[in-house]
C-alpha positions in Angstrom: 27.8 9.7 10.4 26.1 8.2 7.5 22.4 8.4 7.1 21.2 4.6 7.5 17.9 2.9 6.9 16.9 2.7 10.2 17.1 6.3 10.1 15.5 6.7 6.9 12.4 4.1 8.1 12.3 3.4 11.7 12.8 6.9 13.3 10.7 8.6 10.6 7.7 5.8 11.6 8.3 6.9 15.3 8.4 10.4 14.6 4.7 10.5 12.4 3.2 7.6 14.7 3.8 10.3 17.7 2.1 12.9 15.6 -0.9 10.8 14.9 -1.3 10.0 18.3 -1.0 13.0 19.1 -3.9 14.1 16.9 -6.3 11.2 17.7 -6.0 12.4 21.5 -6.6 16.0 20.2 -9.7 14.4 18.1 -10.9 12.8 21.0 -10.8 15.7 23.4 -12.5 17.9 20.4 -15.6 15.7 20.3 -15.5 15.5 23.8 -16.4 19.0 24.1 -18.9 19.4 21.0 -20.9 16.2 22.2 -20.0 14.2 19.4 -19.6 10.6 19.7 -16.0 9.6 18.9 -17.6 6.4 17.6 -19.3 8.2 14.8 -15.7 9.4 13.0 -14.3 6.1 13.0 -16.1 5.0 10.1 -16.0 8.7 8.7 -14.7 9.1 5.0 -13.0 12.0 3.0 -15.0 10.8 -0.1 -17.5 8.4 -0.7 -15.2 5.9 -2.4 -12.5 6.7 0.1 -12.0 4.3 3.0 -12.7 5.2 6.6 -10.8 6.9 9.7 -10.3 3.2 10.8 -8.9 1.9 7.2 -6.3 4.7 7.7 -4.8 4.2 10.9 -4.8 0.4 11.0 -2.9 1.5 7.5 -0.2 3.4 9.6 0.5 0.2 11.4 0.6 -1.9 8.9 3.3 0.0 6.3 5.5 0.7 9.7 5.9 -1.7 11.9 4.3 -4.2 9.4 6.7 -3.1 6.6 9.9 -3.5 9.3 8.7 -6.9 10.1 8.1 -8.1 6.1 11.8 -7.4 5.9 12.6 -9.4 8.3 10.2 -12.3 7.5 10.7 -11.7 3.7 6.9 -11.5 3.0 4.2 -8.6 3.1 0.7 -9.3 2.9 -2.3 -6.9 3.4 -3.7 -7.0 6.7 -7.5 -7.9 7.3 -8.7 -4.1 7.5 -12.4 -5.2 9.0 -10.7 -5.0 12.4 -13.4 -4.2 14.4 -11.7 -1.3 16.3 -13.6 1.3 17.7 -11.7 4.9 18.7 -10.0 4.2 21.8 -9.1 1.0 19.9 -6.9 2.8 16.8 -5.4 4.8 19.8 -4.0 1.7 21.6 -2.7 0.9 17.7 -0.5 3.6 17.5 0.6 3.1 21.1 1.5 -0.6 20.6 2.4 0.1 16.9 5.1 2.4 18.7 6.0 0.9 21.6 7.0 -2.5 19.2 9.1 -0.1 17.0 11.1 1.0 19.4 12.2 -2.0 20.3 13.7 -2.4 16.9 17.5 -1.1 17.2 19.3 0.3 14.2 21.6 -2.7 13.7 18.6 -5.0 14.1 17.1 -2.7 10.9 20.4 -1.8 9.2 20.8 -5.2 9.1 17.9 -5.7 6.9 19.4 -3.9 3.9 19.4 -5.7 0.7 17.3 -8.6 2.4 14.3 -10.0 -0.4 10.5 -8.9 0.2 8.3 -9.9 -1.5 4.4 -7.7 -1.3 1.8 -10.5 -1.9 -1.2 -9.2 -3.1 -4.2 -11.8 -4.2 -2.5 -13.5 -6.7 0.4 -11.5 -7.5 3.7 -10.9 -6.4 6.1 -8.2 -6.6 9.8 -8.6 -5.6 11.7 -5.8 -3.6 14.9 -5.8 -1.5 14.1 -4.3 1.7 15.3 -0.5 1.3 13.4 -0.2 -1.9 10.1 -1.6 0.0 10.6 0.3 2.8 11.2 3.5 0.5 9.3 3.2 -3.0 6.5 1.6 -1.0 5.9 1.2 2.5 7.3 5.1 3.5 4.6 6.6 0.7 2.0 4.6 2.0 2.8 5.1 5.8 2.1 9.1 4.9 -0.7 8.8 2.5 -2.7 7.0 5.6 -1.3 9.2 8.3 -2.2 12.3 6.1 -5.3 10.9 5.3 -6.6 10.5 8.9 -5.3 13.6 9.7 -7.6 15.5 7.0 -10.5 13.6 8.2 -10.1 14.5 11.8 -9.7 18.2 10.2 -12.5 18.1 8.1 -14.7 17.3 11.1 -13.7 20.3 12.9 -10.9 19.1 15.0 -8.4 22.2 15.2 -5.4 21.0 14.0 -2.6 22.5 11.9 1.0 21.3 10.4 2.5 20.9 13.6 0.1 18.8 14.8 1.2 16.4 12.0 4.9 17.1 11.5 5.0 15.6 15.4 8.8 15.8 17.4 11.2 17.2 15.3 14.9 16.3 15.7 16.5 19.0 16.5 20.3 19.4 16.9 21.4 19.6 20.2 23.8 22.1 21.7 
């Protein structure tokens, strides 16, 4: 069996938006216990010219299911990342990012190779096809943001560890 795009984009999107998830509910349950607002992370940064918990995961949304749909419409354009979302709020993201990606079938996505993209950004333009979007741009991005709100959920005590990000792995059966 070859090793297609949608395999390469769509299930890899799946498998990290489960992790993150995943992690947000573990988040939410940590602060739970301590008495901390989850509120009070969302706006919570690595580093002072960093951008916030929220930044991130609207982030993971946008360079998965986001980056799918660009390929199909032919354009990408930065989403507006003042969404005013609060924590329960980037959880129903990933849920909705998720549920929308798996309604995308692999010949649906496969079908999308060597289709034009082209990432607006301001005033500039940069032409892709759609597997080197998805690849040299939207799939490093996707993890950046997904890594990044993972190390700000860690760094504000939530006890979480590799598998907590790595998320379902595909195992072979039998």
């Amino acid at each position: 069996m070859a090793f297609s795009l949608y395999d390469a984009s769509v299930a890899n999107y799946l498998q990290t938006l489960g992790a993150v998830g995943g992690f947000l509910e573990r988040g939410l349950t940590h602060f739970r216990e301590k008495g901390i607002d989850p509120e009070t992370i969302v706006e919570t940064r690595l580093a002072p010219d960093m951008l916030p918990l929220r930044f991130q995961i609207i982030s993971v949304a946008q360079h998965s299911l986001g980056a799918i749909e660009a390929c199909k419409s032919g354009e990408f354009r930065p989403p507006s990342f003042k969404a005013p979302y609060d924590y329960a709020g980037l959880q129903g993201l990933v849920t909705q990012t998720s549920e929308a990606l798996s309604a995308w079938t692999p010949d649906a996505v496969n079908a999308l190779e060597g289709r034009d993209v082209v990432f607006h950004l301001g005033e500039h333009k940069l032409p892709f096809t759609a597997e080197g979007f998805l690849m040299s741009f939207s799939l490093p991005n996707f993890y950046f943001h997904a890594t990044t709100a993972y190390d700000i959920l860690r760094t504000n005590g939530v006890p979480l560890g590799k598998r907590d990000f790595m998320g379902r792995m595909k195992m072979k059966k039998g």
